[in-house]
N, C-alpha and C positions, 0 to 999 in steps of 0.2 A: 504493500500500500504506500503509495508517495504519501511525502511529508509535506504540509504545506503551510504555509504563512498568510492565515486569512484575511490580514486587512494589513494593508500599506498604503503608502502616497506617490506621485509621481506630480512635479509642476516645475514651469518654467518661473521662477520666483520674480512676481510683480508686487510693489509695496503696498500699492492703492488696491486692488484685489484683493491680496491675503495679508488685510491689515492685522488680520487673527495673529500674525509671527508679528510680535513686538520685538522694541531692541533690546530685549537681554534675552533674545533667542537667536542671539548672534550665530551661533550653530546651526540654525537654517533656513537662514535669511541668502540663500543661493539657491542653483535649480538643480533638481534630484530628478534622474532619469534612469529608465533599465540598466546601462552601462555601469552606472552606482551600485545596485542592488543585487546584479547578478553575482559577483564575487561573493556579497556576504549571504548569499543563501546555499552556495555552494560550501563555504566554510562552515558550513553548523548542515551538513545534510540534509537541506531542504531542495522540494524538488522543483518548487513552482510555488506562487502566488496571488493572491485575490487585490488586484489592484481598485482602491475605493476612491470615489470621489471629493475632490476638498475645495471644491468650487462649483459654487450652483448656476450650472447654465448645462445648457446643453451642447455645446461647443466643448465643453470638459467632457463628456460624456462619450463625444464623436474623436478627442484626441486619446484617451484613453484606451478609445475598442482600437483606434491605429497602432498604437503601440503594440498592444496585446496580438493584432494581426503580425507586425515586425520580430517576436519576441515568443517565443512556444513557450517561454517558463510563467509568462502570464496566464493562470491557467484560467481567470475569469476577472472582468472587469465587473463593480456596482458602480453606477453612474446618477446623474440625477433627471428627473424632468420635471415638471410644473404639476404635479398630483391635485391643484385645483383649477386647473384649466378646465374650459368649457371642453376642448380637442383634446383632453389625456388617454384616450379611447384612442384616436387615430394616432398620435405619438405614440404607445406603447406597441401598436400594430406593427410601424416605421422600425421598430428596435429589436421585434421581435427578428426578423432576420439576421441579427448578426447572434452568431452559439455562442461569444466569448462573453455576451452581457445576460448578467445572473442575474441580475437584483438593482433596485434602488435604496437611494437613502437620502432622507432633507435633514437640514442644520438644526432639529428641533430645540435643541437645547440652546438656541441664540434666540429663540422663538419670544417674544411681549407675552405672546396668548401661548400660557404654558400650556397647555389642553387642548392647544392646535390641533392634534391629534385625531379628537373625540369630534371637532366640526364634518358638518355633515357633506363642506364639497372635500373636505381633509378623505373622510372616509367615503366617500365616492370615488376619488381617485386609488384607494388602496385597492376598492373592489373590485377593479377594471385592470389593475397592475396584477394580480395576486389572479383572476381572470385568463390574462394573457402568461400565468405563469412562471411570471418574476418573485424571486426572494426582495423581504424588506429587511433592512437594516435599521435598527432605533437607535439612533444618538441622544443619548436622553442624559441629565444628572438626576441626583437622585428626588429632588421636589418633584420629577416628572414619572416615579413609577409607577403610585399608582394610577395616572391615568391610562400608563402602558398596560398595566392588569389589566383596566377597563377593555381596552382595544383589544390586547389577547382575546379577551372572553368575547368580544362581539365576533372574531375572526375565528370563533375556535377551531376551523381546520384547516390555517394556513397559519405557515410556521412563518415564525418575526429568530432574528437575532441580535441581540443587545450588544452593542459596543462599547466597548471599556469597560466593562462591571457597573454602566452607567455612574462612573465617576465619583465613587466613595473618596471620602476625605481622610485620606491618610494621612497629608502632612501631619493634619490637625490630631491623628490618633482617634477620629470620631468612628466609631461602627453603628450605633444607633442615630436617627429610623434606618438607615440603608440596610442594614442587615436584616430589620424586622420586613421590609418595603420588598427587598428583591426576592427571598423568601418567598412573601406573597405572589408576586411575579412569575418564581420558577413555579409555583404550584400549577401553574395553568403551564399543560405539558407541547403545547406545541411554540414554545418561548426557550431560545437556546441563547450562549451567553460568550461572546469573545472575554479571553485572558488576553486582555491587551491594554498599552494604553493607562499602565500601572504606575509605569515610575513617573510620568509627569504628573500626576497626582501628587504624589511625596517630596519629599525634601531633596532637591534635585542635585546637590551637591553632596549629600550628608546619610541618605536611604541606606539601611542596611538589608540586606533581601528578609530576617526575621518582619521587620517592617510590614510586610507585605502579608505573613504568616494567616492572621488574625482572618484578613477579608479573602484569601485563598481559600479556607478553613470554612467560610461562609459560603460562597459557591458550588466550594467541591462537595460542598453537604447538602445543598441546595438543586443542585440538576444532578449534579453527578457526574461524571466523566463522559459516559454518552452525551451528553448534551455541552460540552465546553470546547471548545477552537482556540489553539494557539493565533494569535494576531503580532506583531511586533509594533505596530504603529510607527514605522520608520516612514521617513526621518525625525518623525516627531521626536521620537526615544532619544535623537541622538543631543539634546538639550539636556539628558539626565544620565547622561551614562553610556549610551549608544546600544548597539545591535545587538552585541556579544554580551554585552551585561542581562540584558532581557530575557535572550533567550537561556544563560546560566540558571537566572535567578528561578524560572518555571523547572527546567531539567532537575537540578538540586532538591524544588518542592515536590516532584513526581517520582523521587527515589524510591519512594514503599509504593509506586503502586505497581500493579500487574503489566506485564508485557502488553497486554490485550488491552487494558485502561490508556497506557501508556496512547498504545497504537490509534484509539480513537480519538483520544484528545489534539493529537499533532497532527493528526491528516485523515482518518475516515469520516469523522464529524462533516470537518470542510468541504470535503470530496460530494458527501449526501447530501448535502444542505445547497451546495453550491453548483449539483451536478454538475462536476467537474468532468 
């Protein structure tokens, strides 16, 4: 079974754009492109990639499936489109042709209307994406889970995947609500959960991998290993440590677990979810 790296980034860094990279993200305030990536997924036995979108247009959407056509280790692109458009029906149709696009995902967690979500052209667009067969990605922090629960349960048979662990506050050493909130979340079974996206949560200079221990311990108790994706969130990670650190720090947490645990978490998860 390939090993796979379910969420990364790829951009030609513009400042006005991704004004999201402020200046003490000196570290990736440049452009990150396959030629970057490929080495370090080859250094940590990865076989291939889930490249996600980090810019909302659909011109990100259309450079990304490029790349991934350029590049076999791109093993699927999430992209974005306009999920309240009156046309998200005919968009989704247009996108359905190309294999290497799995899935969307929107910026919800920058969202005014935390509940975004739960509006009704929000979830009109989901129904028409999830329709034509596309995975959703939720980017969410944790004030937004449960309206994620809510969305689970109105979708109960299409499966969501949560990015970052939705954002627990580890600098701060906080586990509660998040821990009570995702909990609720993994209850509803068709809700899987990226390990990614950790260390820029925590103390970006200073993180010791036990750090991390606490909200691992939360998830892995929470879906399980069937249900959890390795992600790196490169290059974001590399503001807190880089590539090698990330993927250490999960390796090290998954020494007691089973060969077979091991295996779904790193790449069968990705593989099903993202029919790779």
């Amino acid at each position: 079974m390939a090993r796979i790296d379910a969420h990364q980034h790829f951009w030609h860094f513009d400042a006005v754009r991704d004004a999201w990279i402020t200046s003490d993200m000196g570290a990736i305030r440049r452009d990150f492109l396959p030629s970057d990536l490929e080495p370090l997924l080859q250094q940590h036995n990865l076989d291939g990639c889930v490249a996600v979108q980090a810019s909302q247009s659909e011109d990100e959407t259309d450079w990304l499936l490029t790349l991934a056509e350029e590049h076999a280790f791109i093993r699927g692109v999430v992209g974005w489109v306009d999920l309240q458009a009156d046309n998200v029906a005919e968009r989704l149709a247009h996108y359905a042709q190309f294999e290497k696009l799995k899935g969307f995902r929107h910026v919800l967690q920058g969202e005014a209307d935390r509940a975004l979500m739960l509006q009704p052209a929000f979830r009109r667009g989901l129904a028409a994406l999830f329709d034509a067969g596309f995975t959703y990605d939720l980017l969410i922090l944790p004030d937004q889970l449960g309206y994620a629960a809510e969305l689970a349960e109105a979708f109960s048979t299409q499966s969501f995947v949560v990015d970052h662990l939705a954002k627990p506050l580890i600098k701060a050493g906080e586990l509660e609500p998040w821990a009570t909130d995702i909990r609720a979340l993994a209850a509803h079974e068709n809700v899987l959960c990226k390990v990614s996206g950790m260390v820029t949560e925590a103390d970006w200079f200073r993180w010791q991998p036990q750090d991390f221990h606490p909200y691992l311990d939360v998830v892995f108790e929470a879906f399980g290993p069937e249900r959890l994706l390795f992600g790196s969130d490169w290059p974001v990670c590399n503001v807190a440590g880089g590539y090698a650190r990330m993927v250490e720090l999960v390796e090290d947490y998954l020494r007691t677990f089973s060969a077979a645990e091991q295996a779904q978490f790193w790449g069968e998860n990705a593989t099903a979810f993202y029919r790779l």
